[in-house]
PAZAPA-4460 file (N, C-alpha, C; in steps of 0.05 Angstrom, whole numbers, plus 32768, in hexadecimal, padded with zeros to 4 digits):
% residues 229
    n_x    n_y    n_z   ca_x   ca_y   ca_z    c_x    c_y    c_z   seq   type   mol
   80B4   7D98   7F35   80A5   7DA8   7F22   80A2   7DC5   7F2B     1      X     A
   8097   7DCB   7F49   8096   7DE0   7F52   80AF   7DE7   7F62     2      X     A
   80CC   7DE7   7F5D   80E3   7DF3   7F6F   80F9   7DF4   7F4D     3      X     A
   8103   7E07   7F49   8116   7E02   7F3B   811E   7E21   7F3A     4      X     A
   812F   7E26   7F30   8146   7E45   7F28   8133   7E5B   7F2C     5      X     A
   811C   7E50   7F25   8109   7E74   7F1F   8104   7E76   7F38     6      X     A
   80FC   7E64   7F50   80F5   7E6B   7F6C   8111   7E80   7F79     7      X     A
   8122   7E7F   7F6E   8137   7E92   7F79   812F   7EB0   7F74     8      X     A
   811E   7EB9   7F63   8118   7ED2   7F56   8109   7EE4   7F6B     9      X     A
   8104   7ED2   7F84   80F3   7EE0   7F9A   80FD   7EE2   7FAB    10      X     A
   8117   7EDC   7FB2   8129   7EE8   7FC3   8134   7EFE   7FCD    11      X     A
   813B   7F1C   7FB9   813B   7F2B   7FBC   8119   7F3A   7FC5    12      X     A
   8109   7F30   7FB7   80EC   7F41   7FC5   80E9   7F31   7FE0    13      X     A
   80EC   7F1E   7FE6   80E9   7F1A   8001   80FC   7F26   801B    14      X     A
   8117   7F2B   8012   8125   7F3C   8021   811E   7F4F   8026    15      X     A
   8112   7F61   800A   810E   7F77   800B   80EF   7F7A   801D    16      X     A
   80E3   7F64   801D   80C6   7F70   802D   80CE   7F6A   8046    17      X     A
   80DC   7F5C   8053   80E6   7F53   806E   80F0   7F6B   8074    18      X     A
   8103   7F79   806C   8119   7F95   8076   80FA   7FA8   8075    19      X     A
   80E1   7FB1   805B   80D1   7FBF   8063   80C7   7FBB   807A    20      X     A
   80B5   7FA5   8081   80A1   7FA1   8097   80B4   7FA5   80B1    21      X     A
   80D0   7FA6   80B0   80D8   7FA9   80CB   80DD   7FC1   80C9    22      X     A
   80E3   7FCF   80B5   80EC   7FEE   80AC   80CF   8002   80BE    23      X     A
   80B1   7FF5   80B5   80A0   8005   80BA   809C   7FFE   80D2    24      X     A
   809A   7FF0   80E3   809E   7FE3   80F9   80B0   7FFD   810B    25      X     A
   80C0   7FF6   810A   80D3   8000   811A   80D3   8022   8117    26      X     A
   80D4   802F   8101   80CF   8047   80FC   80B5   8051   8106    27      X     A
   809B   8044   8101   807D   804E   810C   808D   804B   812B    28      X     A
   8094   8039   8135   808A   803B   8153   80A6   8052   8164    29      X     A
   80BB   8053   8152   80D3   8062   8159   80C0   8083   8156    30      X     A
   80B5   808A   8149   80A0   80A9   8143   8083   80A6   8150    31      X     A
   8084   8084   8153   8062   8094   8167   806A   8099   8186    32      X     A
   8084   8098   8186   8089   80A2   8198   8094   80BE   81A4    33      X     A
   8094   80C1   818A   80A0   80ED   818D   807E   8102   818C    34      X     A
   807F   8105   81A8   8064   811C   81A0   8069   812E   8180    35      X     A
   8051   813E   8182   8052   8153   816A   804E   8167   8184    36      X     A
   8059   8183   8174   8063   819C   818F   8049   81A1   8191    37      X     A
   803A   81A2   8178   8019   81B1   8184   8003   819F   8189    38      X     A
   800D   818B   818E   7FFB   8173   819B   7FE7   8178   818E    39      X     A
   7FD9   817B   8171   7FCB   816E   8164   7FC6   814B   8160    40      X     A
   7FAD   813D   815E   7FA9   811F   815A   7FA6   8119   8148    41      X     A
   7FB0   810B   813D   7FA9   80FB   811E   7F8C   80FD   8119    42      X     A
   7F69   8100   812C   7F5B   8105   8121   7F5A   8129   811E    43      X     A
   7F69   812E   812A   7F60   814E   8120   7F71   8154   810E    44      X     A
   7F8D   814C   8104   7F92   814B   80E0   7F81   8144   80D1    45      X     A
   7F75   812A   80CF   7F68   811E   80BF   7F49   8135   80B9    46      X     A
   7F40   8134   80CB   7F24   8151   80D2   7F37   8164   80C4    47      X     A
   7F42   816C   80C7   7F4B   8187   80BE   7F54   8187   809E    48      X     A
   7F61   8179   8090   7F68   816E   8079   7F50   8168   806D    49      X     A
   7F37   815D   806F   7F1F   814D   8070   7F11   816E   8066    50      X     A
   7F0A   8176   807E   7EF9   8194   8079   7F09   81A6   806C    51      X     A
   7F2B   81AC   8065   7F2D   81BE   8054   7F2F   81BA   8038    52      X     A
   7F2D   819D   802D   7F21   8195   801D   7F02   8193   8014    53      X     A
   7EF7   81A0   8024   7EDD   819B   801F   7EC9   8184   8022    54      X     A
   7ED0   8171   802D   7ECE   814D   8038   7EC1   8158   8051    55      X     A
   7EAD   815E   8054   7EA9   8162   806F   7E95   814D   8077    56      X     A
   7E8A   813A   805F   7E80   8125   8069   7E88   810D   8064    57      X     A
   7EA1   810E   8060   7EB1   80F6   8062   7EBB   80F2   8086    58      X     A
   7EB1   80DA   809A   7EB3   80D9   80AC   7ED1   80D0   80B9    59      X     A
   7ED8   80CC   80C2   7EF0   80BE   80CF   7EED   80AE   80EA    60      X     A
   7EEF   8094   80E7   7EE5   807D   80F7   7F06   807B   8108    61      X     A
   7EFE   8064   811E   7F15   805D   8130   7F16   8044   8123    62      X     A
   7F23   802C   811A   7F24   8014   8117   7F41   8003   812D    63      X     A
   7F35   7FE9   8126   7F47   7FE0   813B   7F5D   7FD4   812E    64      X     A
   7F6F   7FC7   8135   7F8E   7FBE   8129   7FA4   7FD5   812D    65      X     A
   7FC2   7FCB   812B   7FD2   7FE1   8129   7FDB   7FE1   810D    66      X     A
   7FDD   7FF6   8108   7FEA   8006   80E9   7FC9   7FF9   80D9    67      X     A
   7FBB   7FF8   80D7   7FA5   7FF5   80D1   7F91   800C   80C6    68      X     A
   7FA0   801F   80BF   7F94   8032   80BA   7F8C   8040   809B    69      X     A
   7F78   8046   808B   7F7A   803F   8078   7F5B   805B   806E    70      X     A
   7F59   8050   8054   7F44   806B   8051   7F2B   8057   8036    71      X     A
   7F0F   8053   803D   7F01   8045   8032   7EF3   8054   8017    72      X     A
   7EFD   804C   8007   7EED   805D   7FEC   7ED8   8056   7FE9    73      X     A
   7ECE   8040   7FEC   7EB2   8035   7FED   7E9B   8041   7FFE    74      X     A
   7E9D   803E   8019   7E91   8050   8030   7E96   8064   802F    75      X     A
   7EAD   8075   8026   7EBD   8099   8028   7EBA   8095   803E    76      X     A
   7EC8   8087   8052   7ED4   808C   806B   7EF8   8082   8070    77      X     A
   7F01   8097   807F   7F13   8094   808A   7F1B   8086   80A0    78      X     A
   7F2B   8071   80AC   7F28   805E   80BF   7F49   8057   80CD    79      X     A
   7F48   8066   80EA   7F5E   806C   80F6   7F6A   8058   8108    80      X     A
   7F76   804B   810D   7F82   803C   8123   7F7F   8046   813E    81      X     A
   7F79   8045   815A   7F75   8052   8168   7F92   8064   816F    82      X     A
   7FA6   805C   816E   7FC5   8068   8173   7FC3   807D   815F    83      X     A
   7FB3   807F   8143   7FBB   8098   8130   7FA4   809F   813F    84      X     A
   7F8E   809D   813B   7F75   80B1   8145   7F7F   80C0   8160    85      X     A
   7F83   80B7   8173   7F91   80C5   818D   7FA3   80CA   818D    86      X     A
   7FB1   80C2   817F   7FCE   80D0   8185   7FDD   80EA   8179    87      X     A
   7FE5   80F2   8183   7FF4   810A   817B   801D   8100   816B    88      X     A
   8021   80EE   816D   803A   80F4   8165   8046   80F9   814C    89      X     A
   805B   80F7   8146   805B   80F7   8127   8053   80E7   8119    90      X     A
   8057   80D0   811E   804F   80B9   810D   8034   80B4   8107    91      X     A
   8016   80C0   811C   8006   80C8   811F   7FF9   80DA   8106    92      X     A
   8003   80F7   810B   7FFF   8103   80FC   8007   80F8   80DA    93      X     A
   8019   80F6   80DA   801B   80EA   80BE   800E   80D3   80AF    94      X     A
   8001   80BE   80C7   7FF1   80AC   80B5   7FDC   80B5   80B3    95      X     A
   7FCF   80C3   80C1   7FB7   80CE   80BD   7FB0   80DF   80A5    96      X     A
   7FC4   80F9   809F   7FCA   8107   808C   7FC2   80F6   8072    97      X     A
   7FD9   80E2   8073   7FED   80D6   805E   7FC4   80BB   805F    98      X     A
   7FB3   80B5   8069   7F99   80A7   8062   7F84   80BD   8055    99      X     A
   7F8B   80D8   8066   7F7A   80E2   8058   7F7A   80EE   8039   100      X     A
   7F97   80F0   802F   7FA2   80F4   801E   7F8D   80E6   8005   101      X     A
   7F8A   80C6   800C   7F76   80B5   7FFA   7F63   80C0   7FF8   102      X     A
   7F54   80CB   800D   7F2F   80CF   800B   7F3E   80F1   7FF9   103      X     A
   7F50   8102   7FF4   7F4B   8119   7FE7   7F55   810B   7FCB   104      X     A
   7F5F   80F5   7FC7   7F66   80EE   7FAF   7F48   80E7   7F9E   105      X     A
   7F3E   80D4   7FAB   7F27   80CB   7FA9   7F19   80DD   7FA1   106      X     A
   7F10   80F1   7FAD   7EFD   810B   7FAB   7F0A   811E   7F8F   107      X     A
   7F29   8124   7F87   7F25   812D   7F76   7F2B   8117   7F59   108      X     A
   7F25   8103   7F5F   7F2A   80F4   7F3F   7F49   80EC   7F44   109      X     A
   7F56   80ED   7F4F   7F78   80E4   7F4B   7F77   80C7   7F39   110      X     A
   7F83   80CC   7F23   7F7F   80B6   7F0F   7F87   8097   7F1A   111      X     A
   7F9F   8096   7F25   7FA9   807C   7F2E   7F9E   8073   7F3A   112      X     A
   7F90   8085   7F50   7F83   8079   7F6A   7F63   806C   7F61   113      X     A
   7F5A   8077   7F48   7F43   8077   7F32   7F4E   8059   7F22   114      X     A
   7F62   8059   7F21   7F67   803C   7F10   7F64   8022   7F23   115      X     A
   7F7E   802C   7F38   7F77   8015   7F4E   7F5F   8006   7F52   116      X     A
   7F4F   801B   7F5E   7F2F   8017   7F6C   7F23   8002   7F4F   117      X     A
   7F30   800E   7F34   7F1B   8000   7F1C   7F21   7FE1   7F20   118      X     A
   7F40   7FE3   7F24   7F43   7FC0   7F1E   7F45   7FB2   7F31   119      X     A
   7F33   7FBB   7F4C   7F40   7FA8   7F66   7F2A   7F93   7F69   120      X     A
   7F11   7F91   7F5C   7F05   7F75   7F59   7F1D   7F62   7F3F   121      X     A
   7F26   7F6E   7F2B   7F30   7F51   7F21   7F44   7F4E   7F33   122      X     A
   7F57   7F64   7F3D   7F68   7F5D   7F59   7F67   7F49   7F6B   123      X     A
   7F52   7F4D   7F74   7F46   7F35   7F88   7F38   7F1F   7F79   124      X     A
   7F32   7F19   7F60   7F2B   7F04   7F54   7F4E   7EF0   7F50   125      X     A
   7F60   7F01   7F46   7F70   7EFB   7F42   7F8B   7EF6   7F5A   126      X     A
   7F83   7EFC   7F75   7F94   7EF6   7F85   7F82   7ED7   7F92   127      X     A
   7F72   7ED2   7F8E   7F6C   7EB9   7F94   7F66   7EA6   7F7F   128      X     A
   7F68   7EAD   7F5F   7F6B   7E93   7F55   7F81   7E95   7F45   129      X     A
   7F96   7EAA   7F3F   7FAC   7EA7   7F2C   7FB4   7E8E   7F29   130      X     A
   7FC4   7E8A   7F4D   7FD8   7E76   7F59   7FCD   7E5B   7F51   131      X     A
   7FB3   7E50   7F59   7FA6   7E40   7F55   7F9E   7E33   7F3C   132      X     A
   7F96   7E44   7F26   7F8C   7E44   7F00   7FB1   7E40   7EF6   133      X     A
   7FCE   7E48   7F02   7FDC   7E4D   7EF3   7FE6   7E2C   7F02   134      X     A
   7FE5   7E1F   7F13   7FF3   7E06   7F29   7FE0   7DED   7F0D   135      X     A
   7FC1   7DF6   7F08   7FB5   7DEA   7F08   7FBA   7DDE   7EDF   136      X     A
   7FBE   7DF6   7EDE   7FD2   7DFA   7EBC   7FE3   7DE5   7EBD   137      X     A
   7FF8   7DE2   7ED6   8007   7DCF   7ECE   8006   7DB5   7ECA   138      X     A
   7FF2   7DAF   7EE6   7FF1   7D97   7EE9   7FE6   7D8C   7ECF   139      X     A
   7FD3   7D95   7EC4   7FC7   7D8F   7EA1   7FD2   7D97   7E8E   140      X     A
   7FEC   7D9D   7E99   7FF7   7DA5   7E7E   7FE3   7DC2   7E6A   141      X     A
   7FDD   7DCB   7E75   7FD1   7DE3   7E64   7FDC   7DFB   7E64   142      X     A
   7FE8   7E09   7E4F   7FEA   7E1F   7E45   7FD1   7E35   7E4F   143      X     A
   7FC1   7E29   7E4D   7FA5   7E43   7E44   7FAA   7E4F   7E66   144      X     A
   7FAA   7E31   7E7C   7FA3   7E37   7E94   7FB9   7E4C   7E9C   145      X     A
   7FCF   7E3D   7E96   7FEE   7E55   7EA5   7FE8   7E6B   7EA1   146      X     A
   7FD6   7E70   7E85   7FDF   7E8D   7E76   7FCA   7E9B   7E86   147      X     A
   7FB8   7E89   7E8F   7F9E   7EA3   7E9A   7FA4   7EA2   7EB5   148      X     A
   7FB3   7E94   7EC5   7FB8   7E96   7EDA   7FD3   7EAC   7EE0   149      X     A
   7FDF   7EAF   7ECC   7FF7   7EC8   7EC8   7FED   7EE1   7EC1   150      X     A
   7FD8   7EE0   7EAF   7FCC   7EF8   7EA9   7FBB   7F08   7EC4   151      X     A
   7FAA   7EF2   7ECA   7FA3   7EFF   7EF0   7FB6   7F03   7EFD   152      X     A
   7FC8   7EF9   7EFF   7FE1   7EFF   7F07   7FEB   7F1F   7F0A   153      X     A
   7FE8   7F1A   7EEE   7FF0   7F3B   7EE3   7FDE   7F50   7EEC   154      X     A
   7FC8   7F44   7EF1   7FB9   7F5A   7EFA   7FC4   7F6A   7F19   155      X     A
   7FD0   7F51   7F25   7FCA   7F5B   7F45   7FEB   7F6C   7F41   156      X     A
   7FFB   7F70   7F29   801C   7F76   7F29   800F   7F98   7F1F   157      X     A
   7FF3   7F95   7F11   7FF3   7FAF   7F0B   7FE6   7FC5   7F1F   158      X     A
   7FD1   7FAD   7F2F   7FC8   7FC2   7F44   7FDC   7FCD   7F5A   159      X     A
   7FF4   7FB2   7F62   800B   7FBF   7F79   801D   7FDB   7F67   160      X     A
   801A   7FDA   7F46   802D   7FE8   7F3E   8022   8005   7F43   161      X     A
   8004   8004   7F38   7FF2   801F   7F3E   7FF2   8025   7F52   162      X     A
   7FF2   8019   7F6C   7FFA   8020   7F83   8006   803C   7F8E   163      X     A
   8020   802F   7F82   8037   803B   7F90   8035   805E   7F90   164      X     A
   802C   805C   7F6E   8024   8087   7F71   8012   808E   7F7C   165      X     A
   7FF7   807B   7F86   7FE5   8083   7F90   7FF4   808B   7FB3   166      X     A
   8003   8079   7FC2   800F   807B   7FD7   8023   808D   7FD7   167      X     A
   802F   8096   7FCC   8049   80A1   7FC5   8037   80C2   7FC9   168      X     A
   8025   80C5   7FB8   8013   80E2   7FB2   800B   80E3   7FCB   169      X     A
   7FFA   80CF   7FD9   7FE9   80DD   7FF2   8009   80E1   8010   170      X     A
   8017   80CB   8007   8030   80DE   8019   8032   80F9   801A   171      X     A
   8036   8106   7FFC   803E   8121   7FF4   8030   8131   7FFE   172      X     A
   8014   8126   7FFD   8003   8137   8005   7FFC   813A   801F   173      X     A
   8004   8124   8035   800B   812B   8051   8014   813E   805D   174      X     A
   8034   813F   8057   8042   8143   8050   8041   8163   8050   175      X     A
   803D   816B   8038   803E   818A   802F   801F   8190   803F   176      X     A
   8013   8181   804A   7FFD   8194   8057   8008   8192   8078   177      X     A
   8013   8180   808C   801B   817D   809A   802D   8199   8099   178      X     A
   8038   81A2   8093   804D   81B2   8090   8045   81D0   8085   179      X     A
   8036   81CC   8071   802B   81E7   806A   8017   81F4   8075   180      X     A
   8005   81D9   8095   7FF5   81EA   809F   7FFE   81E9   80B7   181      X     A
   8010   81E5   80BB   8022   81F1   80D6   801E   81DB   80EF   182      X     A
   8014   81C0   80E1   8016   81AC   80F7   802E   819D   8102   183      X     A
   8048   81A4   80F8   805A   819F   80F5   8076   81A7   80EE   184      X     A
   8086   81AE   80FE   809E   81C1   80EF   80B0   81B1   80E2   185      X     A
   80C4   81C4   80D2   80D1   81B9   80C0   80DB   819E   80D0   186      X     A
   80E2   819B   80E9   80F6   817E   80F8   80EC   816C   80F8   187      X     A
   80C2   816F   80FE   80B6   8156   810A   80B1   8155   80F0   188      X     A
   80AC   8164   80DB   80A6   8150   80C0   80BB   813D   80B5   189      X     A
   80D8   8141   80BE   80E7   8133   80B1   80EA   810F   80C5   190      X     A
   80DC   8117   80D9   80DA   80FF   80E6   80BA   80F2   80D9   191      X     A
   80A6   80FD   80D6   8087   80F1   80CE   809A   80ED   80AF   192      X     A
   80A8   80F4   809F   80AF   80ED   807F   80BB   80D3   8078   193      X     A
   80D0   80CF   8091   80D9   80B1   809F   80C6   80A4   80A0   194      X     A
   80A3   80A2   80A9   8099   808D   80AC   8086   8089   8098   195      X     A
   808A   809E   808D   8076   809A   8073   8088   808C   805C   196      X     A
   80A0   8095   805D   80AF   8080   804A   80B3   8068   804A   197      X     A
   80B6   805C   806F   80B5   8045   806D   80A2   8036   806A   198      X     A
   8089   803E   8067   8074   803C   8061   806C   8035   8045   199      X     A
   8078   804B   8031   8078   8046   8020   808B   802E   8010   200      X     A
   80A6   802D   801E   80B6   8013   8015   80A0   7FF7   801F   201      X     A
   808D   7FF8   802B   807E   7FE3   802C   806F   7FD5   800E   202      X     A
   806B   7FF8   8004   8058   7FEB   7FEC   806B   7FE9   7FD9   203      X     A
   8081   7FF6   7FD5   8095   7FE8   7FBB   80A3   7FD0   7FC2   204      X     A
   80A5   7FC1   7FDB   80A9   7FAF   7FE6   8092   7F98   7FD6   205      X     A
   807B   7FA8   7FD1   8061   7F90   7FD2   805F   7F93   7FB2   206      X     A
   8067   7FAA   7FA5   8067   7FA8   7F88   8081   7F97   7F7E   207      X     A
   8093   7F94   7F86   80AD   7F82   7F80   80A5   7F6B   7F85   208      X     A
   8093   7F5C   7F9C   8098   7F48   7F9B   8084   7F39   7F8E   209      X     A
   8070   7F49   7F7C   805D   7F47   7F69   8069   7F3F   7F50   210      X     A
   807B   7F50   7F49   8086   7F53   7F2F   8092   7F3A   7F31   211      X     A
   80AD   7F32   7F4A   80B8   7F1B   7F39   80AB   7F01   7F47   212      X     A
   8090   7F03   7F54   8084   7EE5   7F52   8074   7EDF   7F39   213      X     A
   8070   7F06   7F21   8060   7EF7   7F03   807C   7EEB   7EF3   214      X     A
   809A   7EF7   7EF7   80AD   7EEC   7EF3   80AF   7ECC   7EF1   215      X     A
   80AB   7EC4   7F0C   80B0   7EA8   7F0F   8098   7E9B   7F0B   216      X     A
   8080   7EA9   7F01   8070   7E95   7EF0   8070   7E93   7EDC   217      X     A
   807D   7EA4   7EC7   8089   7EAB   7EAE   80A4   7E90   7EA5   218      X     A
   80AD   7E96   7EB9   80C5   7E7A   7EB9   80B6   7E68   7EBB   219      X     A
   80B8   7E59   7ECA   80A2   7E41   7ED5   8091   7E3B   7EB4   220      X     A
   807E   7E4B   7EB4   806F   7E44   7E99   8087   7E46   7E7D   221      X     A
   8091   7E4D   7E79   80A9   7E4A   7E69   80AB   7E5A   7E4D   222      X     A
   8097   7E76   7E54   8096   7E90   7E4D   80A9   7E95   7E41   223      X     A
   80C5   7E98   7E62   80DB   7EA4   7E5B   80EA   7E91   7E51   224      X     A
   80EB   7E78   7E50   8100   7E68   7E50   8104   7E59   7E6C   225      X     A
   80F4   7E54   7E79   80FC   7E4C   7E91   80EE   7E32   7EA1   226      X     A
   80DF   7E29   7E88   80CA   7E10   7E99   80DC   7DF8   7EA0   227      X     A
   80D7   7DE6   7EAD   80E5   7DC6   7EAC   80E0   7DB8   7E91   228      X     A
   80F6   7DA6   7E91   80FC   7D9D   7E7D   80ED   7D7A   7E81   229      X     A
***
């Protein structure tokens, strides 16, 4: 009941997230290894980006994990890995930039990043019972259940999709401030642009493999044409 033709439809997103996570892997640690020439630290980008935006009481914390670094809309804090907070290299500088990017999105209204934040409770309602309400559809034979378990579904395909511009923008905005305020010359940005991309192939990696697991519940329930006979 649960293995047939549509389980093949996740093959290509699972390739594709295997080649990201080794992509960002290997690229973060290949650039946290190149100093930056003016030995600036990922917390004094982030401070600096922070206060010339006007954020001067948006704080910036150390947190623990690697690549763990991330920016809290809830608290308005910023929260560094200890390797970006201390460190100076490129890869450094750019996550930091590229987190604080969120808290200036945040601060001026950036719409996507405004949508995200709206739908990440049904997000999280819906990443823990889609799978469950749509398994539970079958076993009873219910229509109503598949359909509301596809529809949450859909929710979590729209928040990875909103994503991507929200991530994609606060790159840009690393990025052109890394560069336009002289933390970085034209060479070491083209090495910090490397890790922000692979970075970013993480989240279209995570929006693909969204899209075709609502795919293969679409089949499965027999939407498309695709249920057991």
């Amino acid at each position: 009941m649960f293995f047939g033709f549509w389980d093949f439809v996740l093959i290509p997103a699972i390739l594709v997230s295997l080649y990201a996570s080794s992509k960002v892997n290997s690229t973060y640690k290949q650039y946290s290894q190149v100093p930056s020439k003016r030995g600036f630290t990922g917390a004094d980008v982030a401070r600096f980006i922070l206060n010339q935006n006007g954020l001067h009481d948006v704080p910036i914390e150390v947190t623990g994990g690697h690549l763990s670094d991330h920016y809290d809309p809830r608290a308005r804090v910023v929260r560094l890995s200890q390797d970006v907070y201390y460190g100076s290299s490129l890869a450094s500088l750019g996550v930091a930039a590229h987190e604080v990017g969120h808290a200036v999105q945040h601060d001026t209204g950036y719409l996507p990043l405004y949508v995200r934040n709206t739908v990440i409770p049904v997000t999280q309602f819906g990443s823990t019972a889609a799978i469950p309400l749509f398994i539970l559809g079958i076993f009873v034979s219910s229509e109503t259940l598949m359909g509301l378990g596809i529809v949450l579904f859909s929710a979590i395909v729209f928040f990875q999709m909103v994503t991507l511009p929200v991530e994609f923008n606060a790159s840009s905005r690393a990025l052109a401030t890394l560069g336009g305020e002289g933390f970085l010359d034209e060479v070491e940005l083209k090495g910090t642009s490397k890790v922000l991309q692979a970075a970013a192939l993480t989240y279209v990696a995570a929006a693909l493999t969204s899209v075709m697991e609502l795919l293969r519940l679409l089949l499965m329930s027999g939407i498309l044409g695709g249920s057991d006979d």
